[in-house]
Each structure stands twice: as structure tokens, then as C-alpha cells.
N, C-alpha and C positions, 0 to 999 in steps of 0.2 A: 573309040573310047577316049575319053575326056582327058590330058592329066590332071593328076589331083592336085595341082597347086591352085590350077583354073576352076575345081569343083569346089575347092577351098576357099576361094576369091569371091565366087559366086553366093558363097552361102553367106560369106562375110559383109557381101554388098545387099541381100535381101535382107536379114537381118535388121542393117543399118537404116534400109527402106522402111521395115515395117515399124521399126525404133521411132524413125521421124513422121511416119505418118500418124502415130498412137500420140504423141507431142502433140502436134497441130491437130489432131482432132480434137486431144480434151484440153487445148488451150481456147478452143473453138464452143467448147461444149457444154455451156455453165448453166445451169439449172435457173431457170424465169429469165432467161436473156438471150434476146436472139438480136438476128441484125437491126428490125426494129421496133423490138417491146422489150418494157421490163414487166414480169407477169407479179403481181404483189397480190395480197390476201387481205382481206380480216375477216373475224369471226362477231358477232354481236348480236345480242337478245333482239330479235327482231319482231318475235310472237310470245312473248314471256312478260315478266312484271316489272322487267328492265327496260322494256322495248325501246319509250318513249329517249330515254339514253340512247338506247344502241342505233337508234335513228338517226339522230341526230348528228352522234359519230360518223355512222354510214355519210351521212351528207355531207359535213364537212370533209370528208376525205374524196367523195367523189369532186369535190366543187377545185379542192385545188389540184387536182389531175387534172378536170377539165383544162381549168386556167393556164396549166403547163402543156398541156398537149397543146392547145393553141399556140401558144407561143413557142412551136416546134421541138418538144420533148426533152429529154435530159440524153443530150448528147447525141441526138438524132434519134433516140428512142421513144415512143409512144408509151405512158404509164397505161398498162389494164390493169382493172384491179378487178378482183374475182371476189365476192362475197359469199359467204355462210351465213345461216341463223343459228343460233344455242342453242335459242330460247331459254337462256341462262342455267343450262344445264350442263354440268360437268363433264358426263358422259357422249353427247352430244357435241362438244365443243372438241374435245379428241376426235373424233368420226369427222369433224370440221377438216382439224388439221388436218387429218390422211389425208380427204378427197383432196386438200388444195395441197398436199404435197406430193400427192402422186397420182391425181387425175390432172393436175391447174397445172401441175409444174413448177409454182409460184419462189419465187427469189427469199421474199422476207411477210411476214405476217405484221402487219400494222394495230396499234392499238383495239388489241384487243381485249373486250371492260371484264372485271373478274378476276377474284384474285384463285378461289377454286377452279375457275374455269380456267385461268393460266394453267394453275399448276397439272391440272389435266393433258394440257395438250401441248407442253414444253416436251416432253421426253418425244412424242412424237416428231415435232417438229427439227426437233434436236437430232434425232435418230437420222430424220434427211437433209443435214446440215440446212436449213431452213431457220433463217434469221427469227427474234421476237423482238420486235423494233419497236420500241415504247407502247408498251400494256397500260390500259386505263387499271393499274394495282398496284397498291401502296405497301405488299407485303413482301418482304424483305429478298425473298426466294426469286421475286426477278431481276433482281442483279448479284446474289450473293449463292454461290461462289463465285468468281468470275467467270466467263464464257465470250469468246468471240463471238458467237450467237446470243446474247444475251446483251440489250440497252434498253435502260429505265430513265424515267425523268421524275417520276411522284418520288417522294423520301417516306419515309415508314410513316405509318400513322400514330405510331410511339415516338417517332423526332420530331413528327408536327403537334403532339399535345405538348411534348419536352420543351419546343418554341413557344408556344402560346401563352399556356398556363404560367410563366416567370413573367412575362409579360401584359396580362392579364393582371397578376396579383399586385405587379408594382407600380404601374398605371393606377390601380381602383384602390391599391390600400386594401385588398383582401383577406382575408385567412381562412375561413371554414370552407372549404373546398371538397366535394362531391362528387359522386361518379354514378351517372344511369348507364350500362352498358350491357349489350347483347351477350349473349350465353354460349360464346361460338370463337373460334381463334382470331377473329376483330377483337369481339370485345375484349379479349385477353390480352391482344396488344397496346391496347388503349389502356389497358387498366395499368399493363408495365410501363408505359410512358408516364402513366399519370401518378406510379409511384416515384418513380427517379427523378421526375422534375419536380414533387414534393419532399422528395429529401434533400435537393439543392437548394429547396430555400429553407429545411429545418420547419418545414411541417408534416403535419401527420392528414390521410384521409378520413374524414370525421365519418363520411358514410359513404356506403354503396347500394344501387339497387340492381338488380337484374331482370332480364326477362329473354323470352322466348323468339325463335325467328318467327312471324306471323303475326304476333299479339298486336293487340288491338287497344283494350284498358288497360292506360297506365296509371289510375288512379290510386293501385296499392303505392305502388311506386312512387309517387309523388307525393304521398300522403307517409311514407317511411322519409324521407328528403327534407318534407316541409319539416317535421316533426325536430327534424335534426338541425336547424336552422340555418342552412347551407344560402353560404353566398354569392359560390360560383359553382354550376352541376358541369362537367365535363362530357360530351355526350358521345356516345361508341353507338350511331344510329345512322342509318340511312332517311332519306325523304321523308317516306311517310309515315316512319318511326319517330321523326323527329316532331313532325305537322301534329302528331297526336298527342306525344308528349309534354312538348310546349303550350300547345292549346289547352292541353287539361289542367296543366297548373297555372295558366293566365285564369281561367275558368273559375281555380279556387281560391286565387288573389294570393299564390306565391310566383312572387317575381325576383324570384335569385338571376344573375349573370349567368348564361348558359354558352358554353363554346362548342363545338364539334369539329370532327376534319373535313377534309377534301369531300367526304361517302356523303355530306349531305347540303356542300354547295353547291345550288343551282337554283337557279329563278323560281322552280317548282315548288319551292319550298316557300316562297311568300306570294307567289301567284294560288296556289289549291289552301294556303293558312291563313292570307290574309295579315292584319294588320296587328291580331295574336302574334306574331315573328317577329314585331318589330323589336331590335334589341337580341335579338339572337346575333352570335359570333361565328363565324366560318373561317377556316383556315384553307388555303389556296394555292396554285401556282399562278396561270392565267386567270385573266378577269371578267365574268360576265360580262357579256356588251349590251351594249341599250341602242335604243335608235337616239338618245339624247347625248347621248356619251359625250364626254368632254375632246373627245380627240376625233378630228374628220376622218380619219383613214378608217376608223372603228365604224363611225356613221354611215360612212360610205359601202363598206364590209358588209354590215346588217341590212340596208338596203342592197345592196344587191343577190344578199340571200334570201332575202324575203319575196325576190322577184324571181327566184332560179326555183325556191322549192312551196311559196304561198304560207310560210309561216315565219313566227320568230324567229331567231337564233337560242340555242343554250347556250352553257357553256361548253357542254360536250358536243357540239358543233364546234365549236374554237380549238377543241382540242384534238377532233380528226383535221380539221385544217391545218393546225398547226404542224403535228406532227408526217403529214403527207408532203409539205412544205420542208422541213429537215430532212426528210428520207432522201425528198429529190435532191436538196442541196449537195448531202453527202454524196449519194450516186453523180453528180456532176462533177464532184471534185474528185471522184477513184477514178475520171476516165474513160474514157470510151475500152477499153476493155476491162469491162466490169466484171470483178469477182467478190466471193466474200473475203478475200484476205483482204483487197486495195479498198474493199468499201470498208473494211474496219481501220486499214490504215489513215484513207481519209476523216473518220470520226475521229480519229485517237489525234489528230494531225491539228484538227481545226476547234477552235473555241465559239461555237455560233451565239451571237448575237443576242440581246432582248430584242422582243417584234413587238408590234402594235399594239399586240391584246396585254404586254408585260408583263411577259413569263422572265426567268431569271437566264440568265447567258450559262450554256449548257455546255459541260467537255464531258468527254468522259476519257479511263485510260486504260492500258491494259487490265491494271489490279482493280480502277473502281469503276464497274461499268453505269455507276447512275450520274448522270450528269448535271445534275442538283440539288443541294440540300434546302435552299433559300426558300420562303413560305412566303406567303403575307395574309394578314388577318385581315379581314370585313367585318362588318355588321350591316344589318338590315337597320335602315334606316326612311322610314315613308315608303315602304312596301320597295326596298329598291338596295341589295348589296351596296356598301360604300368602304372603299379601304380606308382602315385605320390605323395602318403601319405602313415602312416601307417595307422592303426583302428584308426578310429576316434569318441569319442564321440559326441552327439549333446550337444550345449549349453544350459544351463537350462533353465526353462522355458516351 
């Protein structure tokens, strides 16, 4: 028989054993990261009425994976990136998250477009400490409340009219100011932006129109607008809400100043409208690219995306590039033992840069997880976005 000092010792030393090897295992053992991959996500309309977007996305994110695998990964790691379709469906986009958080394994979900389809599939993602690493959504709920899982780059679509519309007014010498907006919690953040930045300049909204998600004729609506002698209409529309809109009052020879946000810049909108567009305003972060672009690095970009996937660029090709390009920077700079604490300390650590396409230089911190408020306004000008401001901050407030 044993004495009990040595049964004592014994249990004290397996103990310590099984203490140290439960450490090293789950130091070992971090969800989308092995010794060499980082497993990433996104979700996007890839058979739905967003497709043509979520394509696009899709591409640009595969393109700068490519580009970083080759040039031997983030920290000796190979980026996978696992995709989902929506098909811009809410319930759909939740069943996304799961399988890539608990069939993929995946680290963090990348720009994924939707602001219902965000808010679908954050709690799950959330639930398996699974990052939401810059969502193509401008509504407030992906950065607010704070969340270590939780980083935005768009600013509300109520601080991008808040920017505009002072801007607009004082530039043009405006006043009768106007609102066509959807009948859905966009349009109603549109409509509160576009109250707040008309009481900072001590004006009143002279009219408003609405409509339905689907609709098609806007002609009541434009015909209640014209009626009202509106000199700038504010627009709470996507693409081809907008292409219809606009073209129906070019049609009936009312040509007030029209703005809108981020939901409906993209080439699409003066490539499928034509030369009806010209004179429309877009509010932005990054900038559509052309093959004419003024900047070689831009030129060069679009040609070699047009050789990788046999088409143009969007914008929302610029903005899965882009943001697949931050992901890896951050993960480079947490470390070769990558977790999500050291990947948020890196984010919160670093102030990244403006890039090529001139987006605004992005931080984010503990308390404010979006890491820019900065916009800049376009117009279509000869069938072709041209900026007409620099970065602009929103007014306070």
C-alpha cells in the first residue's frame, strides 16, 4: 500500500498534467485556424435580385485571396474562403451562418450585403464567437452596440443624407427639398436623416412620396413631387428603383437635383438608365473603377479583373477586394497565433490607410466599432460616376 503523501503528490501531479494539457490544447484550438489556413466565410445573393452584386462581391474577395495566397498567405496561412448563397433571403442567410459556423468552421464572415440579412444571421454568428467583419449594410445595428465581433465600414444611410443634403443645398443655392422613399426601415432612416439635416439648415420638407418594395410606376409619385416644385428629391432607393424613378421624371421633363445613398451607387445604374442618369448624385465610400480611371494602379486592377473573371469590375467587386485585403492585413498584424482577441487588438491597434480605389483611412475602437464616417458625393456625368467632393464628414449630431 501506497503512503498517502505519495497518493497525494500523485493526484497533485496529474491534476497539474491534465490543467496543462487543457491550456495548450485550447491555446492550440481556435476556430477557422489551423497551422495552415484561415477558414473565412461570406454569405451573398448569388441566385436572387441581388445576384449581380453578390457576384461581384464574391469575386472580389476570391481575387485578393488569390493574390495573398500566392504571395504565401497571412503569416504562413493559406486564406479559404467558404461561400454561401441567400439569395437575399433572411431566413436563408441564417442557415448560411450555421453551416459556415458549424459545418466550415470558419474564423470571421466577410462582407456580407444586407442589412435584413445581417440582422438574421449576427445572433447566430455571434452565438459561435464568429467575427462579422465589414457587411455591405448601412444600418446602424452592425456596429451598434459595440461587440468584439462586430466591425463596420458604411456609416448610416441617415449620416450619408445628414452629409449630402448641407452640401447639396449650399453648393446649388437650394431650398424646396424632397423625399421619394421606400415604405420599409431604409426608407425610414432616410427620411430621419433627411429630417435632421433639414433642421440644421432651418428648413422644412416640402413633400414626400412613397412606395412599395417591387413597384414598378412611379409616376404617381413623380407627378405628387413635380406638383410640389421640388428642387432637390432625396432618394431612399436601390438600382432599379432608382433607373425607374429617374427616368420617369426625365420622361415628364421634371428635372429637380436627385441624391441617393451608397443602396444605389453602382455603374448599373447608368449602364441599364442610360443617359436619363446623367445628373443623378451618389453618396459613397470607395469609387467605381473604369478602365479609363485616372490612376494606373485602378487601370491596371480592372484590367486584370476583367482577365481573371471575363467581365467589368463594380463597385461591389472593389468592395470584396477591398475588405479581404483589411481582413488579411489585420490577421497579419494579430500574429501568427491568431485569435479573436489579438485580431481585435490588432484592428483597434492600427489606423489603416486610404488604398487606391479611395476609401477613407479606417480605425475602429473598443466603444466605436465602425471605422468611418467620411462619404464622398458623385454624379453621373456622360454616362460615367465623377466625384464632386472630397471625404466628407457628417455634421454633428
Amino acid at each position: 500500500m501506497k503512503p498517502k503523501h505519495k497518493i497525494a503528490a500523485g493526484r497533485w501531479l496529474c491534476a497539474i498534467l491534465v490543467c496543462w494539457l487543457g491550456v495548450a490544447y485550447s491555446a492550440q484550438v481556435v476556430q477557422g485556424v489551423s497551422k495552415s489556413e484561415i477558414d473565412i466565410g461570406t454569405i451573398q445573393d448569388l441566385s436572387g435580385p441581388m445576384s449581380v452584386f453578390g457576384k461581384q462581391l464574391r469575386n472580389g474577395l476570391k481575387m485578393r485571396a488569390e493574390e495573398i495566397n500566392d504571395q504565401g498567405g497571412v503569416n504562413g496561412r493559406r486564406l479559404k474562403l467558404f461561400i454561401e448563397d441567400s439569395s437575399n433571403d433572411p431566413k436563408r442567410a441564417a442557415l448560411a451562418a450555421e453551416r459556415l459556423a458549424l459545418t466550415d468552421h470558419v474564423f470571421a464572415i466577410l462582407a456580407h450585403m444586407g442589412a435584413a440579412q445581417n440582422l438574421a444571421a449576427m445572433p447566430v454568428e455571434f452565438k459561435h464567437n464568429v467575427i462579422n467583419f465589414l457587411p455591405l449594410s448601412a444600418t446602424p445595428e452592425v456596429y451598434e452596440p459595440p461587440s468584439r465581433l462586430k466591425m463596420a465600414f458604411w456609416p448610416s444611410y441617415s449620416d450619408q443624407v445628414r452629409t449630402a443634403i448641407p452640401y447639396l443645398v449650399g453648393q446649388k443655392k437650394l431650398q424646396r427639398v424632397c423625399l421619394l422613399y421606400e415604405d420599409d426601415a431604409f426608407g425610414e432612416e432616410v427620411l430621419r436623416g433627411t429630417q435632421a439635416a433639414l433642421r440644421s439648415l432651418n428648413l422644412g420638407l416640402v413633400e414626400k412620396a412613397s412606395f412599395r418594395s417591387g413597384e414598378t410606376n412611379f409616376a404617381p409619385q413623380i407627378a405628387k413631387l413635380r406638383l410640389a416644385s421640388c428642387e432637390l428629391v432625396v432618394l431612399a432607393t436601390v438600382v432599379s428603383e432608382t433607373v425607374a424613378a429617374v427616368g420617369e421624371a426625365r420622361k415628364d421633363g421634371f428635372n429637380p437635383d436627385f441624391v441617393g445613398t451608397s443602396a444605389l451607387y453602382s455603374a448599373v445604374v447608368h449602364t441599364v438608365g442610360g443617359k436619363a442618369m446623367d445628373g443623378l448624385y451618389g453618396v459613397h465610400t470607395v469609387s467605381q473603377p473604369y478602365a479609363d480611371d485616372a490612376s494606373k494602379l485602378v487601370r491596371d486592377w480592372t484590367a486584370a479583373y476583367r482577365v481573371r473573371f471575363h467581365e467589368d469590375p463594380g463597385v461591389f467587386a472593389v468592395y470584396g477586394y477591398a475588405i479581404m485585403d483589411l481582413f488579411a492585413k489585420a490577421a497579419a498584424k494579430a500574429g501568427p497565433s491568431l485569435t479573436v482577441a489579438r485580431f481585435n487588438a490588432a484592428m483597434e491597434a492600427t489606423t489603416f490607410p486610404r488604398d487606391m480605389f479611395g476609401s477613407p483611412e479606417f480605425h475602429i475602437t473598443a466603444t466605436d466599432r465602425l471605422g468611418s464616417r467620411k462619404v464622398r458625393i458623385s454624379q453621373i456625368i456622360n454616362s460615367k460616376w465623377v466625384p464632386v467632393s472630397t471625404l466628407l464628414d457628417p455634421p454633428p449630431g
